[in-house]
C-alpha positions as CSV (number, residue, x, y, z in Angstrom):
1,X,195.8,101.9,195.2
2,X,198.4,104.6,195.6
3,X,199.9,106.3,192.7
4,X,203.5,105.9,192.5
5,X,205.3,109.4,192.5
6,X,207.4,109.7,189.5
7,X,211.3,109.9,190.2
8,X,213.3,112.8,188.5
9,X,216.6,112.7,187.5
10,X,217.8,114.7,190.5
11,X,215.9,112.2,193.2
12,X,218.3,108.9,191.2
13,X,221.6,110.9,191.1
14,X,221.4,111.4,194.8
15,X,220.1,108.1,195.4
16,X,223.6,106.7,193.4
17,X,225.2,108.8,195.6
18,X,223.9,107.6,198.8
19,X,224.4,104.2,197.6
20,X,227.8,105.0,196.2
21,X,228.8,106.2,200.4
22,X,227.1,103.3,201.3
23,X,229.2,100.8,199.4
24,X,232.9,102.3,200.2
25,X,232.1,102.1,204.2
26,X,233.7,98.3,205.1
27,X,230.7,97.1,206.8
28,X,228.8,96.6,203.8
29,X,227.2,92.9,203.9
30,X,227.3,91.0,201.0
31,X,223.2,90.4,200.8
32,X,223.3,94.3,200.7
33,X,226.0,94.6,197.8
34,X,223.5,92.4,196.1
35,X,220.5,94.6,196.6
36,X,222.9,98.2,195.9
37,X,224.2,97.0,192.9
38,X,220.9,95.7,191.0
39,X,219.3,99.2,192.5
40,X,222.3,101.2,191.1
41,X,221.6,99.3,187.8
42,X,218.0,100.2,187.4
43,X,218.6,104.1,188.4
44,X,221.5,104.3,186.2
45,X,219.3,102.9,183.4
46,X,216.8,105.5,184.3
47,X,219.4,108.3,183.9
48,X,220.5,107.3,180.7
49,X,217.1,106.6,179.3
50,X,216.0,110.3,180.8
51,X,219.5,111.7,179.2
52,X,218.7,110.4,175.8
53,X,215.0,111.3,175.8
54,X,215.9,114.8,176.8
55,X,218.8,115.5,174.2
56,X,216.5,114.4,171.9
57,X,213.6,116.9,172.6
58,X,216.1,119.0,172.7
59,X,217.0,118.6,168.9
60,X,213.6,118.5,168.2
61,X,213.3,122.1,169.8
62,X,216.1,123.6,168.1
63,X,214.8,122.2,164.9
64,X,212.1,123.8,164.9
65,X,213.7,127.0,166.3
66,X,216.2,127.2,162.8
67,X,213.2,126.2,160.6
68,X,211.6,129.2,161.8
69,X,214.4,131.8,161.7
70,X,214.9,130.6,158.1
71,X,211.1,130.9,157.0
């Protein structure tokens, strides 16, 4: 079995993108709005879940950071 290769944040943005172009040319079928939209979904939950996990080590960092200073 292959080992799925992890998608960064980058990699989804453009992928919203491309999907983005995608659904504003007129040809767009309806079986493929289907399949764009519940994809857009899925990599726009990804971004916010890797936006939130990130602020938060963030915080943690900078926590840290002022404790030391202040010790």
């Amino acid at each position: 079995m292959t080992e799925k290769k992890r998608q960064t944040y980058r990699q989804a943005m453009a992928e919203l993108e491309e999907i983005a172009e995608k659904l504003q040319q007129s040809d767009c079928e309806i079986d493929e709005l289907k399949q764009y939209t519940s994809r857009s979904l899925e990599l726009l939950r990804f971004c916010k879940k890797k936006l939130y996990e990130t602020d938060e080590e963030l915080k943690k960092m900078f926590e840290e950071i002022e404790s030391q200073n202040l010790n």
